[in-house]
Structure formats: structure tokens, C-alpha cells
C-alpha positions, 0 to 999 in steps of 0.5 A: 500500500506504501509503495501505491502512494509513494508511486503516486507522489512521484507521479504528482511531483512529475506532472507538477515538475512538468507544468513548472516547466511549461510556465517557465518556458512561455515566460521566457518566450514572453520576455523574448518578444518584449525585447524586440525592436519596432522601427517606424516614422512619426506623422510627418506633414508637408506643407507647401506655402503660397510661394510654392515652396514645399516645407516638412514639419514633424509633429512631435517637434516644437520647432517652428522653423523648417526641417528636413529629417524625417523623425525615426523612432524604435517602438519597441522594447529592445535595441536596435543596433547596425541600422542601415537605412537606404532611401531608395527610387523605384525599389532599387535606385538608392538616393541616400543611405544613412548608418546608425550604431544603435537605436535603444527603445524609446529613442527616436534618429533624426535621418537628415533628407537631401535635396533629392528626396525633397524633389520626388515629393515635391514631384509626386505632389505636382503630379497629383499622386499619392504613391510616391516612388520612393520608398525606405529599406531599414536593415537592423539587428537585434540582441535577442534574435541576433538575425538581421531584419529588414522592412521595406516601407512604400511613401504614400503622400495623402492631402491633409487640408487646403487653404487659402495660403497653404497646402498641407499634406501627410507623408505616410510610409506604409 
């Protein structure tokens, strides 16, 4: 009889040891995904003034005078690091490239734009359309994976609101 309730402790101590494991196990893999990077742009307007000059404002800046960077930010939990940033035409024409080191969470890269890049928005502005064919290629590691990651986002320009000495419109990059 002892031997029966000894073999059933072993057994619950097992089956406990099991779900201890599993617990333990989806925690980790939890953590692991918190860790992970999510680069992306802020809202981004573009503004063409009654002199037809087109001017770029980030909104999450307070500065009143003109910009010309695009504002990147890591969204996620973790660090970012061997950023290679490439904007390119038509999906292969690279027309600037930026490198950055690290990029940690909640941080944000202000990625300087060239007259290039100023001129395909303003041309798709002139044009009437709204996909641009500029578009951004982000390369990156991260620390948990260590596997290099790339998005490809499309510049997609959207009319924001008219008035009577000014145009405004939203860069979006999807």
C-alpha cells in the first residue's frame, strides 16, 4: 500500500515538475518578444506655402522653423543596433543611405533628407499622386534574435487640408 502512494507522489511531483516547466518556458518566450525592436516614422506633414515652396514639419517637434529629417523612432522594447537605412527610387535606385550604431527603445534618429528626396515629393505632389516612388529599406539587428531584419516601407503622400495660403499634406510610409 506504501509503495501505491509513494508511486503516486512521484507521479504528482512529475506532472507538477512538468507544468513548472511549461510556465517557465512561455515566460521566457514572453520576455523574448518584449525585447524586440519596432522601427517606424512619426506623422510627418508637408506643407507647401503660397510661394510654392514645399516645407516638412514633424509633429512631435516644437520647432517652428523648417526641417528636413524625417523623425525615426524604435517602438519597441529592445535595441536596435547596425541600422542601415537606404532611401531608395523605384525599389532599387538608392538616393541616400544613412548608418546608425544603435537605436535603444524609446529613442527616436533624426535621418537628415537631401535635396533629392525633397524633389520626388515635391514631384509626386505636382503630379497629383499619392504613391510616391520612393520608398525606405531599414536593415537592423537585434540582441535577442541576433538575425538581421529588414522592412521595406512604400511613401504614400495623402492631402491633409487646403487653404487659402497653404497646402498641407501627410507623408505616410506604409
Amino acid at each position: 500500500m506504501i509503495n501505491i502512494i509513494s508511486a503516486i507522489g512521484s507521479l504528482g511531483t512529475f506532472i507538477m515538475a512538468l507544468f513548472y516547466f511549461v510556465s517557465v518556458s512561455v515566460q521566457l518566450y514572453q520576455m523574448k518578444i518584449s525585447f524586440i525592436p519596432a522601427l517606424g516614422f512619426n506623422q510627418i506633414l508637408l506643407i507647401r506655402d503660397k510661394d510654392q515652396k514645399l516645407n516638412l514639419k514633424n509633429t512631435s517637434s516644437n520647432v517652428e522653423e523648417n526641417e528636413d529629417y524625417l523623425k525615426l523612432y524604435n517602438l519597441g522594447g529592445g535595441a536596435a543596433k547596425k541600422i542601415t537605412i537606404e532611401v531608395l527610387l523605384d525599389e532599387d535606385k538608392v538616393i541616400q543611405k544613412k548608418y546608425v550604431n544603435m537605436l535603444p527603445s524609446k529613442e527616436g534618429y533624426m535621418l537628415p533628407i537631401n535635396k533629392t528626396v525633397f524633389d520626388e515629393l515635391d514631384d509626386t505632389i505636382k503630379n497629383n499622386g499619392y504613391e510616391s516612388n520612393m520608398n525606405i529599406k531599414l536593415s537592423y539587428y537585434h540582441n535577442v534574435s541576433r538575425k538581421k531584419q529588414e522592412i521595406f516601407l512604400k511613401g504614400h503622400i495623402d492631402e491633409f487640408n487646403n487653404y487659402k495660403d497653404k497646402e498641407i499634406y501627410e507623408l505616410q510610409f506604409i
